[in-house]
N, C-alpha and C positions, 0 to 999 in steps of 0.2 A: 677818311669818311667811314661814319656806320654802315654796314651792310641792310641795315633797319630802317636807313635817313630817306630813300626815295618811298619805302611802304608810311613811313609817318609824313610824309608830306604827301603823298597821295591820300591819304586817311583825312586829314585835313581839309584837302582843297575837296573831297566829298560832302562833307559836312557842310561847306561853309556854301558849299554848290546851292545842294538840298536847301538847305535853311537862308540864303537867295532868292531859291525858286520860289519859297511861298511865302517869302516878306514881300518880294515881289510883284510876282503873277497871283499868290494864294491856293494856288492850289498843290498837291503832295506831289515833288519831284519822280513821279514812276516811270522807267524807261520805259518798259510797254504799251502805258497809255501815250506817252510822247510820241514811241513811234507812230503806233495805233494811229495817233492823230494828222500825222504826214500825209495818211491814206485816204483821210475823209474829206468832206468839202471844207473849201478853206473856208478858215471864219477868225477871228480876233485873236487867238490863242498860235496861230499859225511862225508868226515870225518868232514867238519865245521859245517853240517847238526846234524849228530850224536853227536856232542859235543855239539850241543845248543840244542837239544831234552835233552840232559841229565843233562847239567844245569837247566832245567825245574823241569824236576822230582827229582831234589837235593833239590830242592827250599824249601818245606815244611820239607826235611833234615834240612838243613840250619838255619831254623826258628826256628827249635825244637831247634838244639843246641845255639841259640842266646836267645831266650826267655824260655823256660825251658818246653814248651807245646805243645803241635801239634793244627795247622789249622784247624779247626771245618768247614768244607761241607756240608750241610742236607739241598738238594734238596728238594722244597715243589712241591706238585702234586705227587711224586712215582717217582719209576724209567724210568719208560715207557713214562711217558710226558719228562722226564731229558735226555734220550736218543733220543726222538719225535726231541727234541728241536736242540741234538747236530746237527743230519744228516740235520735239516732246515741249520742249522748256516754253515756247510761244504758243502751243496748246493751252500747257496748263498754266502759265502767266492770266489768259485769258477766262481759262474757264475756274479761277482763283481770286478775279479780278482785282489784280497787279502781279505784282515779281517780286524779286528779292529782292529791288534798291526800294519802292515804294513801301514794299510790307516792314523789310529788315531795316532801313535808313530810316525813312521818313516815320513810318507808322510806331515803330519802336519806341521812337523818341517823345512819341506824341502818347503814348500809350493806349494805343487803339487795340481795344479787344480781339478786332478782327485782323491785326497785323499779329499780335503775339500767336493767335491763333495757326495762322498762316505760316507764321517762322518754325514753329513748333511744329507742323507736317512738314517744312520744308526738312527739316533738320534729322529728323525723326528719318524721312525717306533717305537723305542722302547717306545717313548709317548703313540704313540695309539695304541702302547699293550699293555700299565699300562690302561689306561683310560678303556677299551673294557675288559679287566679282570677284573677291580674292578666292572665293571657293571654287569660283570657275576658273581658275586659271590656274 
């Protein structure tokens, strides 16, 4: 087996998620707004919500049973930079209004001004965070 075959079948089953979610429901697969929407009053949107939060956390289910191993995670810096990091990224998800799966997936595909736009600061920052980290360290 590829060392490539479980990132191209995960690649896949994103895609086919995303492009589900809004033949579906209609509206753009974004994790942020999904979660987001966990937290608000429920309303019609609520069980498509729940089902794709839990296809998430099937996910490394899934893997285990297709590959015979579990997904290895081991955050460098602690937990406290790993945590630091998520509430920066669930800031600015929100104050971006979306993330990387809605702007970068969904928006991309669609060719929404405002996802290229978005991908293009995303991308652009996480540079001169490699750059500005390797020099601290």
């Amino acid at each position: 087996m590829s060392a490539y075959l479980p990132s191209l079948v995960g690649g896949m089953l994103i895609g086919l998620s995303v492009a589900l979610f809004m033949v579906l429901n209609g509206r753009v697969a974004g994790i942020s707004g999904i979660v987001a929407g966990l937290f608000r009053k429920p309303d019609e949107r609520l069980a498509a919500n729940l089902l794709f939060v839990a296809g998430l956390l099937a996910g490394p289910v899934l893997y285990h049973a297709m590959w015979g191993d579990w997904p290895i995670f081991r955050p460098e810096g602690g937990l406290f930079l790993f945590g630091a990091a998520g509430l920066l990224v669930g800031f600015g998800s929100r104050l971006g209004s979306g993330c990387t799966s809605g702007h970068g997936v969904a928006g991309l595909a669609r060719l929404s001004p405002r996802s290229i736009a978005a991908v293009a600061t995303f991308l652009a920052t996480a540079i001169v965070t490699v750059f500005v980290m390797g020099l601290a360290s």
